[in-house]
SEVORO-697576 format. One record per residue (C-alpha): residue number from 1; residue in three letters; x, y, z. Coordinates in steps of 0.5 Angstrom, whole numbers, plus 500, padded with zeros to 3 digits. Layout:
    k    r    x    y    z
  NUM  ALA    X    Y    Z
...
This chain:
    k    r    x    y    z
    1  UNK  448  894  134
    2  UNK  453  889  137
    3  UNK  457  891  144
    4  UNK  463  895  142
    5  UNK  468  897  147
    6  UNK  476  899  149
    7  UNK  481  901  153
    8  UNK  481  909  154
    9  UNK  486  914  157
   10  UNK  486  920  161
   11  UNK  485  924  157
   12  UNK  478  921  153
   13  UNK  475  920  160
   14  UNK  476  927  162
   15  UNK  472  928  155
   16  UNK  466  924  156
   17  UNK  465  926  163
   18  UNK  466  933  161
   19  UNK  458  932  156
   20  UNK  455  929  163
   21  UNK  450  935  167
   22  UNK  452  931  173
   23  UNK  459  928  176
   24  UNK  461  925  182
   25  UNK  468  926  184
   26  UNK  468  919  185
   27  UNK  468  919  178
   28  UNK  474  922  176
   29  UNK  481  921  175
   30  UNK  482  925  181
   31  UNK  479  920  186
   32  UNK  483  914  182
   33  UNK  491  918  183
   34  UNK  491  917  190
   35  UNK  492  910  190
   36  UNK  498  906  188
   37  UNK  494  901  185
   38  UNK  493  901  177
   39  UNK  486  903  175
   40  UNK  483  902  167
   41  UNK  477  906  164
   42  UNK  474  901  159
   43  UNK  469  905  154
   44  UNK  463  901  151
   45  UNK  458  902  146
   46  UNK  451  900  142
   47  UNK  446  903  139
   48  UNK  442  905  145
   49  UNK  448  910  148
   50  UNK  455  910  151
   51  UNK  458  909  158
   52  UNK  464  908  161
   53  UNK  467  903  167
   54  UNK  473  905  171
   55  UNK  476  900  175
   56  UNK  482  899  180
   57  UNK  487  893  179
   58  UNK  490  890  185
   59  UNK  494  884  185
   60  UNK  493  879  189
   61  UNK  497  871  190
   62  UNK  501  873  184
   63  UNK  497  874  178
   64  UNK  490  874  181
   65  UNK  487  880  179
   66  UNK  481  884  185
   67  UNK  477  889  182
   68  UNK  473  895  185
   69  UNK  469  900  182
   70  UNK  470  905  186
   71  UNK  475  904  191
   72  UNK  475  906  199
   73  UNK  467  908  198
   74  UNK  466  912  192
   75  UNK  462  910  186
   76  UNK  463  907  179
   77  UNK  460  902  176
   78  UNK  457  903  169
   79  UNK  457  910  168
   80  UNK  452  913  162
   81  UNK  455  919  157
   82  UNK  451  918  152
   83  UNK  443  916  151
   84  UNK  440  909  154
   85  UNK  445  904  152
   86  UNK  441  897  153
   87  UNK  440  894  159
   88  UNK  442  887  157
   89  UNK  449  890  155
   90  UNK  450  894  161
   91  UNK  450  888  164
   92  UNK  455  884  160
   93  UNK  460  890  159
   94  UNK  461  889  168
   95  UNK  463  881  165
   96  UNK  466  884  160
   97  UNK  471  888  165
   98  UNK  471  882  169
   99  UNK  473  877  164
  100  UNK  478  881  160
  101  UNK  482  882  167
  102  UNK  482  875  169
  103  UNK  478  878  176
  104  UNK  478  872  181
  105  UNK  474  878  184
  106  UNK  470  885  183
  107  UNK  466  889  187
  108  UNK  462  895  183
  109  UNK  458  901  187
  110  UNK  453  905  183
  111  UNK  451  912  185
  112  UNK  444  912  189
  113  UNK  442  918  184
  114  UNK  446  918  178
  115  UNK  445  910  175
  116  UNK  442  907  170
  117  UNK  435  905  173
  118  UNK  434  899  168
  119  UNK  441  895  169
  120  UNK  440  887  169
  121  UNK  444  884  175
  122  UNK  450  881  170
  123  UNK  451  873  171
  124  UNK  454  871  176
  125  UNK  453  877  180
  126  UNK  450  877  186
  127  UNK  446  884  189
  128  UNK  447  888  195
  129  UNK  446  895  197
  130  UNK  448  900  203
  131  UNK  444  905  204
  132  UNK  448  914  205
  133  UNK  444  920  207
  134  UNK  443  925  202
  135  UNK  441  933  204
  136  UNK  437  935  197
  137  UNK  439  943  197
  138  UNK  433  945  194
  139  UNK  432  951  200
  140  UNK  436  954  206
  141  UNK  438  948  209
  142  UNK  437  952  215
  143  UNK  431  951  214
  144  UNK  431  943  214
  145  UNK  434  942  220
  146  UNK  431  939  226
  147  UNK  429  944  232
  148  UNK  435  941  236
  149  UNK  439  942  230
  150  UNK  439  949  229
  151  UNK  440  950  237
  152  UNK  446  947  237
  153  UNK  448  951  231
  154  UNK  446  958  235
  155  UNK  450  955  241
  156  UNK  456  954  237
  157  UNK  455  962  234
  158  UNK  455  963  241
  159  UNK  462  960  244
  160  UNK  465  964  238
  161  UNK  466  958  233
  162  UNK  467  961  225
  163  UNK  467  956  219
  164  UNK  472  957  214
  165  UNK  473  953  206
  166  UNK  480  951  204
  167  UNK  481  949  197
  168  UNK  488  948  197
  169  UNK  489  945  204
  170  UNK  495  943  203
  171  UNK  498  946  209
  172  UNK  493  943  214
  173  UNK  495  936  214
  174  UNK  499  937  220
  175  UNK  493  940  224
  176  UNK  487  935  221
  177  UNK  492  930  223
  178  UNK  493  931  230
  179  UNK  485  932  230
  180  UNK  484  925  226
  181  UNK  490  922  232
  182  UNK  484  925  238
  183  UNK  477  922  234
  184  UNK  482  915  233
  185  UNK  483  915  241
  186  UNK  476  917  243
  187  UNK  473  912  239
  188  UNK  478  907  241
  189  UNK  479  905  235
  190  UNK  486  905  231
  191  UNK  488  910  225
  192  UNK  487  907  218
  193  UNK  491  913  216
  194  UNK  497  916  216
  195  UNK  499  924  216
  196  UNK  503  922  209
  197  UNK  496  919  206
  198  UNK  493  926  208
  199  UNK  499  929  204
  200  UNK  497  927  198
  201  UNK  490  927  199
  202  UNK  490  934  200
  203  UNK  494  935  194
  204  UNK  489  933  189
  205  UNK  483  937  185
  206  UNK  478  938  188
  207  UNK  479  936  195
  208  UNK  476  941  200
  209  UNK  477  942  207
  210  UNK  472  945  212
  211  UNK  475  947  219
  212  UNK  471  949  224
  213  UNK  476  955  229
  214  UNK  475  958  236
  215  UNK  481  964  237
  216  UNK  485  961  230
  217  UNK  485  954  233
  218  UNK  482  948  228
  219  UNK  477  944  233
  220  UNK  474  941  228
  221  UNK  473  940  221
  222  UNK  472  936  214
  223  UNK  474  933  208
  224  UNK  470  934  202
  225  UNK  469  932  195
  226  UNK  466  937  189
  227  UNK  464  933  184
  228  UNK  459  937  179
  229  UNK  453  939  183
  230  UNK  454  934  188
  231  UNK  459  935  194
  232  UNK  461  928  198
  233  UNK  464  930  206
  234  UNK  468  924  205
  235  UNK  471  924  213
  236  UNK  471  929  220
  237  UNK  475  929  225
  238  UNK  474  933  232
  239  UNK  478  935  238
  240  UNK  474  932  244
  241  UNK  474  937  249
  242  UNK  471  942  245
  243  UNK  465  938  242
  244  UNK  461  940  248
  245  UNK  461  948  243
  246  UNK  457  944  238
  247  UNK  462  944  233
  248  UNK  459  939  228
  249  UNK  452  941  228
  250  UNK  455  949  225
  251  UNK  462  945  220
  252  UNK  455  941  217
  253  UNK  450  947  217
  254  UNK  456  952  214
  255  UNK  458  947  208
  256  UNK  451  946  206
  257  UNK  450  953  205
  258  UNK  456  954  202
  259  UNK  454  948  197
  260  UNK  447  951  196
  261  UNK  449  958  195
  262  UNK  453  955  189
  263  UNK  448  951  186
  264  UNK  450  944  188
  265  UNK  444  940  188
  266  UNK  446  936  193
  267  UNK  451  935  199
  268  UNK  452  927  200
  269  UNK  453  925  208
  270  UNK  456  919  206
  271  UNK  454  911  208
  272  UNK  453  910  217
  273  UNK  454  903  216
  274  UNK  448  901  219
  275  UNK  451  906  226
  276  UNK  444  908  228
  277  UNK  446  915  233
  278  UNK  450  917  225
  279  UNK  444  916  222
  280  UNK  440  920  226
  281  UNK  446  926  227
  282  UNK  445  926  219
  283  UNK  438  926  219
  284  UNK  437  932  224
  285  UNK  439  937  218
  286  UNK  434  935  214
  287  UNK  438  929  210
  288  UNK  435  922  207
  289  UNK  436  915  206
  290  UNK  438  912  200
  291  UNK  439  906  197
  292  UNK  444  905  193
  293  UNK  446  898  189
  294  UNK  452  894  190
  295  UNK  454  888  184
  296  UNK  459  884  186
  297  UNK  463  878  183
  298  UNK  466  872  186
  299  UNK  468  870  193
């Protein structure tokens, strides 16, 4: 059967992730609205299977066209519905994306888990790859923590920190705000992000807040994703003054529970960008590295 393909809509995206066992939030419509630029879901088909390629269209000089899939750190690339599609053909439909967009440029990021493992790398493609930190919640996560881990997170007990979920957090921008203005200012680097873009993002499905309290103030907290048995913490941020009560070690630990009580198959700690004291922080609650692919087209 030859490469059949389209464009599609919302609404048929959301139909053929809805047959998938397993779903990243990256994968979503969700993820795509919070940006300004265009994005375009294609579908393709042969007679192995059916996959689907979402991309987000930026305009650069004019009519020159950049495309990322998924933008900001997510995952996208090819992703199956149906079957086995043939490797050759999951290779040509990231060409095909390309082409049919006049692209000068595309970046293409699979998920380290849930990808194709046979795809052929497209010509014209080169091939890089990152490495984030994955806990697999197969038991207590309690109980995959270091033993330093777990002090800390006794120690946080102690000084009175609590944990609390917030599935709507559309009224903490202002909170997250002011702690993400602290870490900015004590990692000496500048802020990408305003308080306008947090209000957006909390006001987008499945977007989750974890906070961390000490007598009803916000110390610390979380911004995480819920796909379909997998949650992605996407970004922190802490007050300084009270890191010495270990509020980081308790945030990971309680959202881990959470995710393993409601039956998420994994918490996805995200990419360290090589930043070793990162990469031993996850590990130390039992997290592992895995590597995941990058195709890339053009300069």
């Amino acid at each position: 059967m030859a490469l059949k393909f389209k464009e599609i809509g919302l609404e048929r995206w959301k139909s053929l992730l809805g047959r998938l066992d397993r779903v990243s939030f990256f994968w979503t419509p969700e993820w795509y609205s919070l940006f300004d630029w265009v994005f375009k879901v294609y579908e393709f088909e042969d007679d192995g299977g059916r996959w689907i390629v979402p991309v987000q269209v930026r305009r650069r000089f004019r009519w020159l066209k950049v495309l990322e899939s998924a933008p900001w750190g997510g995952y996208g690339g090819t992703i199956v519905c149906e079957g086995e599609p043939h490797p050759e053909n999951l290779a040509k439909s990231l060409l095909k994306v390309v082409s049919m967009n006049k692209s000068i440029r595309a970046v293409f990021v699979f998920h380290p888990l849930w990808r194709p493992q046979n795809i052929d790398v497209p010509q014209f493609f080169r091939i890089s790859k990152r490495t984030t930190h994955i806990l697999f919640l197969n038991q207590n996560p309690l109980d995959l923590c270091s033993d330093t881990c777990r002090r800390n997170y006794r120690k946080a007990l102690r000084n009175g920190l609590v944990v609390k979920r917030y599935k709507n957090p559309t009224e903490f921008s202002e909170s997250y705000f002011r702690l993400y203005i602290d870490t900015v200012a004590r990692q000496r680097t500048r802020a990408a992000f305003t308080k306008a873009f947090f209000d957006k993002l909390f006001s987008i499905r499945g977007v989750n807040l974890f906070a961390v309290e000490f007598n009803g103030k916000v110390v610390a907290a979380a911004i995480v994703f819920v796909g379909h048995k997998e949650l992605f913490y996407w970004h922190g941020a802490s007050l300084t003054r009270f890191l010495p009560y270990r509020p980081n070690n308790l945030l990971h630990v309680e959202i881990a529970k959470w995710a393993w009580k409601t039956g998420f198959e994994i918490y996805n700690m995200g990419a360290s960008m090589g930043v070793r004291s990162l990469e031993r922080f996850k590990e130390s609650f039992g997290a592992r590295p895995v590597e995941y692919p990058i195709f890339r087209f053009g300069l």
